[in-house]
N, CA, C and O atoms as a GROMACS GRO file, in nm:
protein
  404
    1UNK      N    1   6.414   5.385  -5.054
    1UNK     CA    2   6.470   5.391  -5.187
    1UNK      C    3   6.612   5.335  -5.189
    1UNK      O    4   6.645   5.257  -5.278
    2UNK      N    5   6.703   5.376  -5.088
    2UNK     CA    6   6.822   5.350  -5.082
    2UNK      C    7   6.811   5.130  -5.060
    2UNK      O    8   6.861   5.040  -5.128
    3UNK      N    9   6.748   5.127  -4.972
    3UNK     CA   10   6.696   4.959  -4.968
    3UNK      C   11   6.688   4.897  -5.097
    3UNK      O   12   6.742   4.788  -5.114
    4UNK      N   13   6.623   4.957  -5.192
    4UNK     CA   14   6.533   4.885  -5.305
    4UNK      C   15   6.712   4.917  -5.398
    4UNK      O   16   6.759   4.817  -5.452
    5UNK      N   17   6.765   5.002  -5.405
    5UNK     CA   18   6.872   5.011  -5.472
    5UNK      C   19   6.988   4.940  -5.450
    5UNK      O   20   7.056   4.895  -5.542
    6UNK      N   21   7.020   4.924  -5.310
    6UNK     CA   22   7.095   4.800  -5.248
    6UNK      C   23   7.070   4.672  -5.302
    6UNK      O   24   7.168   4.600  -5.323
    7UNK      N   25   6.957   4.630  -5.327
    7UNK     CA   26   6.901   4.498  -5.327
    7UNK      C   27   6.900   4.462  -5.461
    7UNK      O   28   6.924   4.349  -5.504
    8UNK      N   29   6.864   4.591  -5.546
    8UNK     CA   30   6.884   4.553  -5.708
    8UNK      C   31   7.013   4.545  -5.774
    8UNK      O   32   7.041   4.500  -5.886
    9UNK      N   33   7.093   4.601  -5.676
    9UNK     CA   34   7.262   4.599  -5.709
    9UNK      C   35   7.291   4.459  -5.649
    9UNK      O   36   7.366   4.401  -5.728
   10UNK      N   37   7.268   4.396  -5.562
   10UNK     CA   38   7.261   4.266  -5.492
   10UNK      C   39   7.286   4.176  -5.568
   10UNK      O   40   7.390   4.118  -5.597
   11UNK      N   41   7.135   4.160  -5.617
   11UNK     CA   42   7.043   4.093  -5.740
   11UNK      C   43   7.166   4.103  -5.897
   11UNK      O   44   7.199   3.997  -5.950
   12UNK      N   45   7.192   4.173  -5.924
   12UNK     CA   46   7.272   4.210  -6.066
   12UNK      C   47   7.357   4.143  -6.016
   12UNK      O   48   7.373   4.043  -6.087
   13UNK      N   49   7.450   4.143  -5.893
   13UNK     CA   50   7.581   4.093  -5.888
   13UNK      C   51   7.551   3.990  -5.908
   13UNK      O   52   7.543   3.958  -6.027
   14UNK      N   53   7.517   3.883  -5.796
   14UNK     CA   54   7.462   3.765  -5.803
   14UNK      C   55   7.411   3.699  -5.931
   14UNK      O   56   7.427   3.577  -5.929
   15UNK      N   57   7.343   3.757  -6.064
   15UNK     CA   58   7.304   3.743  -6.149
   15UNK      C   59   7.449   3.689  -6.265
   15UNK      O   60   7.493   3.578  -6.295
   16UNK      N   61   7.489   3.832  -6.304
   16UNK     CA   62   7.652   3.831  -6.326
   16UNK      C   63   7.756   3.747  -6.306
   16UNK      O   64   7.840   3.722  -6.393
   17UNK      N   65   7.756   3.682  -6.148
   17UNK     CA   66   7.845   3.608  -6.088
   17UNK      C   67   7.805   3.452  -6.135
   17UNK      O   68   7.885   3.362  -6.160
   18UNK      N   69   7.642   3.444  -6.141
   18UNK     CA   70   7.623   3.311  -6.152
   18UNK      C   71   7.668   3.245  -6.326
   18UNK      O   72   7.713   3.138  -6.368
   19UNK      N   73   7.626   3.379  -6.390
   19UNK     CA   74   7.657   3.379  -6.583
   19UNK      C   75   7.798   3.340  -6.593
   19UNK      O   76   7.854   3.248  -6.654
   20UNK      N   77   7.841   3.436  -6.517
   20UNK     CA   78   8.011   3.383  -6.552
   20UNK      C   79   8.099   3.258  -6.472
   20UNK      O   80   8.214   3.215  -6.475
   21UNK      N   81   8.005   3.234  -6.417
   21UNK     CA   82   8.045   3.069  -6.347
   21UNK      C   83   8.021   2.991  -6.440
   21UNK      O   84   8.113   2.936  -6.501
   22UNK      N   85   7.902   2.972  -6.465
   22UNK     CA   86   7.851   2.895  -6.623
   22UNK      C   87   7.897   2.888  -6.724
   22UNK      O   88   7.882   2.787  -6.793
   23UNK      N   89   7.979   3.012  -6.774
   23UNK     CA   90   8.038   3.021  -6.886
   23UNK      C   91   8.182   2.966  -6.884
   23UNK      O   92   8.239   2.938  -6.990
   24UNK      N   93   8.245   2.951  -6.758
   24UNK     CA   94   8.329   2.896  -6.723
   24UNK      C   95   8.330   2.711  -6.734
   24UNK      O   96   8.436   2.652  -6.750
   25UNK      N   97   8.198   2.636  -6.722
   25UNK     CA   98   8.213   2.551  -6.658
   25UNK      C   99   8.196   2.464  -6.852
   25UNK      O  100   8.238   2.354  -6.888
   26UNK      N  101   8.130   2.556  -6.925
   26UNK     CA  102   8.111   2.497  -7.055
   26UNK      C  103   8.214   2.582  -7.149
   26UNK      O  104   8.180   2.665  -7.233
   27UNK      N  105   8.314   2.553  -7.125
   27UNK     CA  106   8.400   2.633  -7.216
   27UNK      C  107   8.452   2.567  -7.344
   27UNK      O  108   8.526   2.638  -7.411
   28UNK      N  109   8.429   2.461  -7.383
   28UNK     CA  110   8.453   2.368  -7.483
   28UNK      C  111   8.373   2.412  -7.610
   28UNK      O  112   8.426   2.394  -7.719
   29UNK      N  113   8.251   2.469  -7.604
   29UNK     CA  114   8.126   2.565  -7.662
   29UNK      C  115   8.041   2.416  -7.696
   29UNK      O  116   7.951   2.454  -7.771
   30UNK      N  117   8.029   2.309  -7.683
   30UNK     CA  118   7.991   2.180  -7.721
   30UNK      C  119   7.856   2.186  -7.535
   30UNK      O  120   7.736   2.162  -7.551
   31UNK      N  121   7.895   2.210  -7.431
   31UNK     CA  122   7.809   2.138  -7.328
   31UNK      C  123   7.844   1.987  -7.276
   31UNK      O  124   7.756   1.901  -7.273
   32UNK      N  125   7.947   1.968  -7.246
   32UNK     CA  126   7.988   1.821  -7.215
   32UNK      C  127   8.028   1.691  -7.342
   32UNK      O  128   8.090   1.585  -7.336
   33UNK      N  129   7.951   1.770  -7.458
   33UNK     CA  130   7.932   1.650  -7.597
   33UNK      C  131   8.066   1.603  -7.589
   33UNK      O  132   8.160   1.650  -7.524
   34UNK      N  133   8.060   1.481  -7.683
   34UNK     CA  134   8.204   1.415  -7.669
   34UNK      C  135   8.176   1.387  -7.872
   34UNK      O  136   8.080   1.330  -7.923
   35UNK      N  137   8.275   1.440  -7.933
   35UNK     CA  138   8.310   1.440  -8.076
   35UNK      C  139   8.332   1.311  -8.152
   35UNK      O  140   8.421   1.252  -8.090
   36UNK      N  141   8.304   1.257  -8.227
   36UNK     CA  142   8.324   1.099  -8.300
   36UNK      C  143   8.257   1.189  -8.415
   36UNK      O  144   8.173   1.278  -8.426
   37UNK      N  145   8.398   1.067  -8.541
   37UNK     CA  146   8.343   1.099  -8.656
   37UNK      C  147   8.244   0.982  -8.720
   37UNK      O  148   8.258   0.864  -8.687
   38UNK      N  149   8.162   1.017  -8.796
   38UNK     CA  150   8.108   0.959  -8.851
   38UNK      C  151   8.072   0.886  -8.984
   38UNK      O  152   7.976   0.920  -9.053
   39UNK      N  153   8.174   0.759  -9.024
   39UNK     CA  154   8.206   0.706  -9.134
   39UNK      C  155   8.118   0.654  -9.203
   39UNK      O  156   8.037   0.578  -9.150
   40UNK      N  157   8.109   0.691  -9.381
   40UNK     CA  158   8.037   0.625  -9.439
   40UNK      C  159   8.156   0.570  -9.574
   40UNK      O  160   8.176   0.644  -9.671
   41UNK      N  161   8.217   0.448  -9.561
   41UNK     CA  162   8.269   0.393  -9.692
   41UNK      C  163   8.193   0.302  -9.811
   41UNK      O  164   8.224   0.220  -9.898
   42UNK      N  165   8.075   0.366  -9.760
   42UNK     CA  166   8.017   0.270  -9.910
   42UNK      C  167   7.954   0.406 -10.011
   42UNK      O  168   7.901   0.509  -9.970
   43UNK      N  169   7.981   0.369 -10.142
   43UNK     CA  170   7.969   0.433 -10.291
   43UNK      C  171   7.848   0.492 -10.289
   43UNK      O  172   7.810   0.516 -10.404
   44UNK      N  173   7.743   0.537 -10.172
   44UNK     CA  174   7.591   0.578 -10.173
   44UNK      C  175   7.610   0.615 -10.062
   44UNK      O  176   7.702   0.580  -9.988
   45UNK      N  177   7.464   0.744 -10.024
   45UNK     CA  178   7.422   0.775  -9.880
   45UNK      C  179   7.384   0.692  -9.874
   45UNK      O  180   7.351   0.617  -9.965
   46UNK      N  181   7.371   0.665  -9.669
   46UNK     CA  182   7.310   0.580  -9.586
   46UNK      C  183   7.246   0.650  -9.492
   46UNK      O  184   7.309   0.732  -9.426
   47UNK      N  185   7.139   0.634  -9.476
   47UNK     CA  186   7.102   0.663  -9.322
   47UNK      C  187   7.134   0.526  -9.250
   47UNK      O  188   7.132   0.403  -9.261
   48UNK      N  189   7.177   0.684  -9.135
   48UNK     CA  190   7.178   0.570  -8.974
   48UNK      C  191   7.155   0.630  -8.866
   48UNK      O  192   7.189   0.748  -8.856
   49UNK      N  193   7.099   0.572  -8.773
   49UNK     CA  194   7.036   0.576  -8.653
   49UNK      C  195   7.100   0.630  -8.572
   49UNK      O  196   7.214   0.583  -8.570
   50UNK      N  197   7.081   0.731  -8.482
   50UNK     CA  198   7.151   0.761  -8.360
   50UNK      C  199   7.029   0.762  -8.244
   50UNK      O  200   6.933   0.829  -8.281
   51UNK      N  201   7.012   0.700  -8.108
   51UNK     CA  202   6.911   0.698  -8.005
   51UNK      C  203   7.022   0.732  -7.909
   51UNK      O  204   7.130   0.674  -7.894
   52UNK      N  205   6.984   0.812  -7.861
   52UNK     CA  206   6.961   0.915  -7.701
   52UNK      C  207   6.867   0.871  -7.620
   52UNK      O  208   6.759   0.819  -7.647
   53UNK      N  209   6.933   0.906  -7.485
   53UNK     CA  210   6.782   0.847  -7.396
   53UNK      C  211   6.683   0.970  -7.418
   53UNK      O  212   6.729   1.085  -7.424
   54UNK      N  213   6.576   0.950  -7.427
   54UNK     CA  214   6.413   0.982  -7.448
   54UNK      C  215   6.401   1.044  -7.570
   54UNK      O  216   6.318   1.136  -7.570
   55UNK      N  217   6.490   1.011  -7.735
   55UNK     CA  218   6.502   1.026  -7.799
   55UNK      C  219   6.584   0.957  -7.923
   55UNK      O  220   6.694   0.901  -7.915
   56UNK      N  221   6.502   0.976  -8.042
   56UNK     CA  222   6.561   0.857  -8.163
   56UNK      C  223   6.560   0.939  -8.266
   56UNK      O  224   6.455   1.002  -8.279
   57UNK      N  225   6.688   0.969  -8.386
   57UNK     CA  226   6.632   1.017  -8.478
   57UNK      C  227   6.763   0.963  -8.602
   57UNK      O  228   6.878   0.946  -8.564
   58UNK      N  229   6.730   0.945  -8.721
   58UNK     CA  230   6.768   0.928  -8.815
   58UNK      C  231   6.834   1.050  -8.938
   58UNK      O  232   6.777   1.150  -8.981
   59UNK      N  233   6.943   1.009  -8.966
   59UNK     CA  234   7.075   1.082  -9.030
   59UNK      C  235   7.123   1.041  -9.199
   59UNK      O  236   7.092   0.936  -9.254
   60UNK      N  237   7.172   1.107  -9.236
   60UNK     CA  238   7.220   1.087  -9.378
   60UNK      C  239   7.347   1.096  -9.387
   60UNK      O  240   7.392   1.206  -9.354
   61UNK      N  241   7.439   0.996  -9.429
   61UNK     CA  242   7.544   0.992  -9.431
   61UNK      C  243   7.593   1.003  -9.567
   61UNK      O  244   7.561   0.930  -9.660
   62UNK      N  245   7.685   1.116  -9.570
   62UNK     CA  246   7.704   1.137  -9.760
   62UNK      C  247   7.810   1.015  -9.776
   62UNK      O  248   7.894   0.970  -9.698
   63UNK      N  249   7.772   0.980  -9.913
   63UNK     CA  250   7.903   0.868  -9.984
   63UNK      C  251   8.050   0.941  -9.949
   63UNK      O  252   8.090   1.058  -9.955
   64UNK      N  253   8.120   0.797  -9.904
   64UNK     CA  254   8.259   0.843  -9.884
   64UNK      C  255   8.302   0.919  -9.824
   64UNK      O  256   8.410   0.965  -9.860
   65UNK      N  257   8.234   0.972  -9.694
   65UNK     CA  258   8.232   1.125  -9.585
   65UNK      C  259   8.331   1.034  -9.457
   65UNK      O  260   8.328   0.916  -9.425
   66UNK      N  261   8.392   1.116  -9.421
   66UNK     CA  262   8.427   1.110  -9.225
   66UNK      C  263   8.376   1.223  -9.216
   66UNK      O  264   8.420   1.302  -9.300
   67UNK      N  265   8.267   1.281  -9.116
   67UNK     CA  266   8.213   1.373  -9.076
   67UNK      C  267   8.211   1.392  -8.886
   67UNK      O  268   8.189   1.310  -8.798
   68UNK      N  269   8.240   1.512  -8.882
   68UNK     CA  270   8.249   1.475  -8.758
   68UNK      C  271   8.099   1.523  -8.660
   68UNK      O  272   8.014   1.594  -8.715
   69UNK      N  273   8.085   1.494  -8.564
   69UNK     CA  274   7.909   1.505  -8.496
   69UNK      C  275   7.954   1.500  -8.337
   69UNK      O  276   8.045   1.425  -8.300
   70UNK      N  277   7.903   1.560  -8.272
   70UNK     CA  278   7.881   1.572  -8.152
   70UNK      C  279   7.777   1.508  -8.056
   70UNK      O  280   7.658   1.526  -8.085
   71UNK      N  281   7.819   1.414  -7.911
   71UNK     CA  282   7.687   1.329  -7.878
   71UNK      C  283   7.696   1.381  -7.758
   71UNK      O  284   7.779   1.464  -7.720
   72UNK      N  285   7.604   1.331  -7.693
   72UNK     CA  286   7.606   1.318  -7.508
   72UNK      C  287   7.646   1.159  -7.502
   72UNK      O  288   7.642   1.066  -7.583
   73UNK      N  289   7.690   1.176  -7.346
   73UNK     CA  290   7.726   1.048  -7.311
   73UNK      C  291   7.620   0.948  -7.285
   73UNK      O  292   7.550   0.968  -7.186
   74UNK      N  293   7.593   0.825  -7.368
   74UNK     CA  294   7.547   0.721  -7.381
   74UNK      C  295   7.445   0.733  -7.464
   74UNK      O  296   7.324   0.718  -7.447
   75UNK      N  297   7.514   0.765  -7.560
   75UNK     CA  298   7.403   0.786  -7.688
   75UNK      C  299   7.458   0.669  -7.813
   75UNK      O  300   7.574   0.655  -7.849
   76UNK      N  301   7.330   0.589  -7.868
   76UNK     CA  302   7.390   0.496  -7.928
   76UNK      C  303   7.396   0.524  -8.071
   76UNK      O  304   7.313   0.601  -8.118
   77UNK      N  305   7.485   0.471  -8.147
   77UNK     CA  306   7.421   0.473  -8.281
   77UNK      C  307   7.473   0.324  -8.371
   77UNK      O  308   7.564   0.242  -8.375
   78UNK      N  309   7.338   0.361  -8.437
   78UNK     CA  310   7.312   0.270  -8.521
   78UNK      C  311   7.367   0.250  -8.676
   78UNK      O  312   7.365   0.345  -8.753
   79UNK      N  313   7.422   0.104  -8.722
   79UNK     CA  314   7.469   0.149  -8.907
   79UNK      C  315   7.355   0.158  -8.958
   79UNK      O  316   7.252   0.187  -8.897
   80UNK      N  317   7.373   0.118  -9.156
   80UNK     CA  318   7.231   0.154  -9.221
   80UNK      C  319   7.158   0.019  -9.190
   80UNK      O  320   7.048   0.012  -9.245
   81UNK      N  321   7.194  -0.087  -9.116
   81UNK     CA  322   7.167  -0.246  -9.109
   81UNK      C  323   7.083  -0.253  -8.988
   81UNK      O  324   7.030  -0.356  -8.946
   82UNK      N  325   7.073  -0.126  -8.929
   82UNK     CA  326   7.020  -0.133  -8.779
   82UNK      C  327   7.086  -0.197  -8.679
   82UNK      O  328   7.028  -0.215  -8.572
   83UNK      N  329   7.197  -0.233  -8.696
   83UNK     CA  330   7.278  -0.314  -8.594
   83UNK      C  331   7.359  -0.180  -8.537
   83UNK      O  332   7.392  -0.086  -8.608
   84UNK      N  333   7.387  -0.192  -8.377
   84UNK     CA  334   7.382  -0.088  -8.326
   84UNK      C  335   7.582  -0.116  -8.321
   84UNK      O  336   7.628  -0.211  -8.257
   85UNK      N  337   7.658  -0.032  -8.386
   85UNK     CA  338   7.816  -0.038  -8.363
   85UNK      C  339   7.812   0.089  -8.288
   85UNK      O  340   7.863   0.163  -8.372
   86UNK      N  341   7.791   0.154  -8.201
   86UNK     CA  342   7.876   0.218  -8.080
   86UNK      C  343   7.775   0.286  -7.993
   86UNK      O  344   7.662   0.330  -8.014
   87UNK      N  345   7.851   0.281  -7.892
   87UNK     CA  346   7.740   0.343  -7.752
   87UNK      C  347   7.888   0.503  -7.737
   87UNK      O  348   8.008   0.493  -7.763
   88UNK      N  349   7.845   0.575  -7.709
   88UNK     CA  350   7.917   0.703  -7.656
   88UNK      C  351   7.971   0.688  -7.522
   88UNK      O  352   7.899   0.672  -7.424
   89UNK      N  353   8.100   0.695  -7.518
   89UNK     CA  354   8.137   0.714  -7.344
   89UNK      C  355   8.211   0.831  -7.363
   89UNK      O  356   8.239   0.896  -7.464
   90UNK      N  357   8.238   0.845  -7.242
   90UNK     CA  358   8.350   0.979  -7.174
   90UNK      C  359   8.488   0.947  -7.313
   90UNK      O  360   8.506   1.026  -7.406
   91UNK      N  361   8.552   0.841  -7.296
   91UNK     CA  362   8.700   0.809  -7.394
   91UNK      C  363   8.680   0.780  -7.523
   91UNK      O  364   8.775   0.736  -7.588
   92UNK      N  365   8.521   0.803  -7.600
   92UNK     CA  366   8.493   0.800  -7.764
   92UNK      C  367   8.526   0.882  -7.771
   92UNK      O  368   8.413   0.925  -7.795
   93UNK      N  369   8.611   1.006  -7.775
   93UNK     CA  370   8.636   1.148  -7.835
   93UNK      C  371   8.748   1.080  -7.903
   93UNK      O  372   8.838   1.000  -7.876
   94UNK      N  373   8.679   1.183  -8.052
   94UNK     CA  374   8.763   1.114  -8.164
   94UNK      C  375   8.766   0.990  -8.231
   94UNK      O  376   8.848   0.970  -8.321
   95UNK      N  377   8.658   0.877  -8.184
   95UNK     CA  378   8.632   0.782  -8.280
   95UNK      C  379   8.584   0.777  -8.355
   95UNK      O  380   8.484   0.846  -8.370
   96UNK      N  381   8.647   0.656  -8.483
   96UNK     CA  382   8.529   0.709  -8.586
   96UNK      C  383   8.482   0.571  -8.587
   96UNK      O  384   8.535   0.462  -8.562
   97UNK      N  385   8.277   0.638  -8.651
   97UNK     CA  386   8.194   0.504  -8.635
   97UNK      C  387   8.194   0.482  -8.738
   97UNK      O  388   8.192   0.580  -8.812
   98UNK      N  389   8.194   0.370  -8.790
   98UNK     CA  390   8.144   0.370  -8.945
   98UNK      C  391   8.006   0.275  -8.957
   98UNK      O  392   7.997   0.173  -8.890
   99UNK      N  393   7.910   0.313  -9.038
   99UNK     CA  394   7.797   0.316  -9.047
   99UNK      C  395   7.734   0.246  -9.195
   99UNK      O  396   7.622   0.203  -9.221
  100UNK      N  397   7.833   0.254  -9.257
  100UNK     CA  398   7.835   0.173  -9.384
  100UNK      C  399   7.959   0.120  -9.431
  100UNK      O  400   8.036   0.215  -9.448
  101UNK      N  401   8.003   0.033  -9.453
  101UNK     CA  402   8.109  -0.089  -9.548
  101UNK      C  403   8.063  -0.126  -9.651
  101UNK      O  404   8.125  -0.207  -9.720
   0.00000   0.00000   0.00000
């Protein structure tokens, strides 16, 4: 009994220790994302494209918005023209894309 109680106190620490390593390592509350805003200066919504690797999905951009959005690194996006104006790196924090003119 004393074994099985050792081992589950073990287990908890280890458990505990590993949570609060983790919580340490994402402290931004984002997960690595890197922030860019997302410009729309034309008088109408637009959708536009954003592709991720093993993933594609399409957005609405309100008239006249800087909005800001969160990516992973090397995530592209697209204006409403399908022409692709920005890829995500580590030093896009804080750019803004614009997606309509």
């Amino acid at each position: 009994m004393k074994k099985l109680m050792n081992r589950v106190l073990a287990f908890s620490f280890l458990m505990v220790s590993g949570l609060a390593l983790t919580s340490m390592t994402t402290n931004d509350g984002e997960g690595g994302r890197i922030k860019v805003y997302i410009v729309n200066d034309c008088s109408s919504d637009v959708k536009y494209k954003v592709e991720s690797p093993g993933s594609s999905t399409h957005y609405t951009a309100d008239d006249g918005t800087k909005s800001p959005k969160s990516f992973m690194e090397g995530t592209k996006i697209y204006n409403s023209d399908g022409k692709m104006v920005h890829e995500v790196t580590s030093s896009s924090e804080g750019d803004e894309v614009v997606v309509c003119e």
